[in-house]
C-alpha positions in Angstrom: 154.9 115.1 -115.0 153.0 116.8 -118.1 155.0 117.6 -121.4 156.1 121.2 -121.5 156.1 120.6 -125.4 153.0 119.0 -126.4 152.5 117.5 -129.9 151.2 120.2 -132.3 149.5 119.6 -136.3 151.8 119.1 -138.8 152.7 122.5 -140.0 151.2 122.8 -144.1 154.7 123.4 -144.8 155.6 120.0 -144.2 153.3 118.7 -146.2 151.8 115.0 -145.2 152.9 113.4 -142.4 155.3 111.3 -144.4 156.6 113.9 -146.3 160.4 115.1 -145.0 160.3 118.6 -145.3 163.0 119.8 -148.1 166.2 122.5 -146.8 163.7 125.8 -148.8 160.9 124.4 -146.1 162.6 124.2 -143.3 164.2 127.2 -143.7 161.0 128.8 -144.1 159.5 127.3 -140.7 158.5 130.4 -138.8 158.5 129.3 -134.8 159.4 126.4 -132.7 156.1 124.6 -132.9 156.3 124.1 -136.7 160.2 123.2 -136.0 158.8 121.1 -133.3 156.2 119.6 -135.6 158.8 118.7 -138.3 161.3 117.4 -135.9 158.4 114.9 -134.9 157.7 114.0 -138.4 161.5 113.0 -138.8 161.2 111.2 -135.8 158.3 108.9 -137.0 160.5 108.2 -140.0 163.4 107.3 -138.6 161.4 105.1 -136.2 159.4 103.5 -139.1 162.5 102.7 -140.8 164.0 101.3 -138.0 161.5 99.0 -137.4 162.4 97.8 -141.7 165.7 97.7 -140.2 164.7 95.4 -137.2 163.1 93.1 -139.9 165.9 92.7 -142.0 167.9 92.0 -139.1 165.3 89.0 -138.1 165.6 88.0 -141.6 169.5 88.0 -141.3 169.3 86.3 -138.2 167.4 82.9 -140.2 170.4 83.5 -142.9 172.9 83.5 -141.0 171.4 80.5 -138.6 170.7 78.4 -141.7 174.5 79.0 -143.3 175.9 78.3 -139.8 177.1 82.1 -139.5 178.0 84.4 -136.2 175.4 87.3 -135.5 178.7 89.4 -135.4 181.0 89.5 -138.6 183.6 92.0 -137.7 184.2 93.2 -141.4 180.6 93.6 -141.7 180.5 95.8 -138.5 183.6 97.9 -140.2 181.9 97.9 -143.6 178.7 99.6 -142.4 180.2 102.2 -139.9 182.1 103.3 -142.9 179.1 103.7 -145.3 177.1 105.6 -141.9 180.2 107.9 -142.4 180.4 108.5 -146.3 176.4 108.9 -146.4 176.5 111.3 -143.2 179.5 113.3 -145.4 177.3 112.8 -148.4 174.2 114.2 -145.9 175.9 117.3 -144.7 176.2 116.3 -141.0 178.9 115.0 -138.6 180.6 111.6 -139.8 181.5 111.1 -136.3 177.8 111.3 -135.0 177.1 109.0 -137.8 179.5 106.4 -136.8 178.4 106.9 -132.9 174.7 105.9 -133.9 175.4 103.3 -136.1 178.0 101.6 -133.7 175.4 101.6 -130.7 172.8 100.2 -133.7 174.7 97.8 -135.0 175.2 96.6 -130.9 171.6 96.2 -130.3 171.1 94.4 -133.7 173.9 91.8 -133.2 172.2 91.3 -129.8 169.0 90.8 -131.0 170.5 88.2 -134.0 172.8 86.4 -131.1 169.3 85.9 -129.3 167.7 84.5 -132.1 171.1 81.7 -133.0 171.6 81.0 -129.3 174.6 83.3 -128.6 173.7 84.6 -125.4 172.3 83.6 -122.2 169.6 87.0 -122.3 166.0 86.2 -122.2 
C-alpha cells in the first residue's frame, strides 16, 4: 500500500524543523502540503517529547522502587488529568480531549513503571 500523502519539505513558513509554527503562520499556510508539512513537524515534537516523558517515567520508576512506592498513585493520576485539562483550557482546545490522551498516557506509563517494580506478569 503506497502513502497517498507523502512527506513534503518543511514549508519556509515554518521555519526549522523544530520550530512550531506560531497562530499568524499557520494562518498564513496556503494548501494542504504546507498544512501537511506543519502537522508533521508537530508530530515530531510531540514524539520527541514523549520520548523526555518516557525517561522521566524510567527515572520515576527507580524512585519509586527505591522508596518502596506503587507505579500507580491514584492522586497523582487525578492530579495530572486535571493539569492536562487547565493547560488544554489554557491552550485553546478541548479539556475533554486533553483528559482522554493523558488518561490512555498515563495507562501506558504506569504499565511501563509496574514492569520495571515487578507489578505485572507482562514481558
Amino acid at each position: 500500500m503506497t502513502d497517498p500523502a507523502p512527506n513534503p519539505a518543511p514549508h519556509p513558513a515554518c521555519g526549522p524543523a523544530s520550530a512550531l509554527p506560531t497562530p499568524d503562520e499557520i494562518a498564513r499556510l496556503p494548501d494542504m502540503t504546507a498544512l501537511r508539512v506543519a502537522m508533521d513537524g508537530v508530530d515530531r515534537e510531540l514524539a520527541r517529547l514523549l520520548g523526555v516523558r518516557s525517561r522521566i517515567v524510567d527515572r520515576a520508576a527507580q524512585i519509586k522502587a527505591a522508596a518502596g512506592l506503587p507505579a500507580r498513585i491514584d492522586a497523582r493520576v487525578e492530579q495530572v488529568a486535571a493539569n492536562a485539562r487547565r493547560n488544554a483550557l489554557a491552550a485553546g482546545y478541548d479539556p475533554d480531549l486533553a483528559e482522554t490522551l493523558w488518561r490512555v498516557m498515563m495507562d501506558h506509563f504506569i504499565r511501563q513503571e509496574a514492569r520495571v517494580l515487578g507489578e505485572t506478569d507482562d514481558c
